[in-house]
C-alpha positions in Angstrom: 142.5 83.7 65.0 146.1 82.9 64.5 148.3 82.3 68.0 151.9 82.6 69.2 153.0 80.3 71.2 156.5 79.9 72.7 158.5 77.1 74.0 161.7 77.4 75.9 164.1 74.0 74.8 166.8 74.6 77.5 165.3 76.1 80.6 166.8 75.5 84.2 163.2 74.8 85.8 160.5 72.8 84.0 158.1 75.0 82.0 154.8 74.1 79.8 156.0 72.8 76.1 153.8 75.3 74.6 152.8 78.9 76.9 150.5 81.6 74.5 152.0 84.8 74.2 150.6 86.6 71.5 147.1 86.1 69.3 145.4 88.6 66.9 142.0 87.8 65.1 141.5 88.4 61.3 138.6 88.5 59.3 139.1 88.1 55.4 136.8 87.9 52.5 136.7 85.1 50.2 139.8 84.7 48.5 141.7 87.5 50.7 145.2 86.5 52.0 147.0 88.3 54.6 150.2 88.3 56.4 150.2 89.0 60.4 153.9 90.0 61.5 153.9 89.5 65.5 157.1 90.9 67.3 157.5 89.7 70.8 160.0 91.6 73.0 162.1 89.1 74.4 161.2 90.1 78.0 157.5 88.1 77.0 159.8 84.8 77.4 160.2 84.7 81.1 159.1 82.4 83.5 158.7 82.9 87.9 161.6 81.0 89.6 160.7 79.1 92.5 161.7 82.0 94.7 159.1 84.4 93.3 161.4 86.7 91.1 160.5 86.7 87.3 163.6 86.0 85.0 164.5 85.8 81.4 166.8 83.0 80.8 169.5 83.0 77.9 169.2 80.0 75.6 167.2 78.4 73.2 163.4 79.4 72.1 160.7 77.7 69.3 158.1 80.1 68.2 155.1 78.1 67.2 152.5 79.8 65.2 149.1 78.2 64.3 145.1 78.3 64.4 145.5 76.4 67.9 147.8 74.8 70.4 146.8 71.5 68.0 147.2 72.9 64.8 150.9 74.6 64.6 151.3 75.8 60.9 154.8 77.5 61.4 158.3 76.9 64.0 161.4 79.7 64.4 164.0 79.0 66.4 165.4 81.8 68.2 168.3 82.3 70.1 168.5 84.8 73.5 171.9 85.7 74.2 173.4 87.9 77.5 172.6 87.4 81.1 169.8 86.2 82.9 167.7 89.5 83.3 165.2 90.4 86.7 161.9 91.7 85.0 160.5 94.7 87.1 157.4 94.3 89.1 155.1 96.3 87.2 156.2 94.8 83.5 153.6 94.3 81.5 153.4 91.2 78.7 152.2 93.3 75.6 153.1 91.8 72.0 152.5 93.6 68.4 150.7 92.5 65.3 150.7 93.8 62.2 148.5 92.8 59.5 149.6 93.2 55.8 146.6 92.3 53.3 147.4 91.1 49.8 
């Protein structure tokens, strides 16, 4: 199983150092390789303010991609520009994977 995790390095309210946002299980033969490709819509990097509304901050993001939480085998920095954005009540957080085998 490889997981997504994201960590926000400047936030305005204190948030977990590592929140999962996207995983996919892969099952390979012996000697197989294969490259998962996640993309993330930015809206999957919000967090609930104190007063209940759930925002997407501008700033700075780490992906971390790994095995585990313990066992991180890849970081991107990414940066989200523009305005703080409301998310809409009924958004849903729904990633993509795709898996390229060699």
């Amino acid at each position: 199983v490889v997981q997504v995790y994201v960590r926000d390095k400047v936030a305005t309210q204190v948030r977990p150092l590592q929140e999962l946002k996207a995983f996919q299980r892969v099952t390979l033969s012996p000697g197989e390789t294969a490259t998962l490709t996640f993309t993330l819509p930015v809206e999957m990097f919000n967090f609930t303010r104190r007063d209940g509304k759930r925002i997407v901050e501008p700033g700075e993001f780490e992906l971390q991609g790994g095995a585990s939480s313990a066992d991180i085998r890849e970081v991107v920095n990414v940066l989200v520009t523009g305005e703080t954005q409301e998310l809409a009540g009924e958004w849903r957080m729904l990633s993509r994977c795709d898996i390229t085998r060699a």
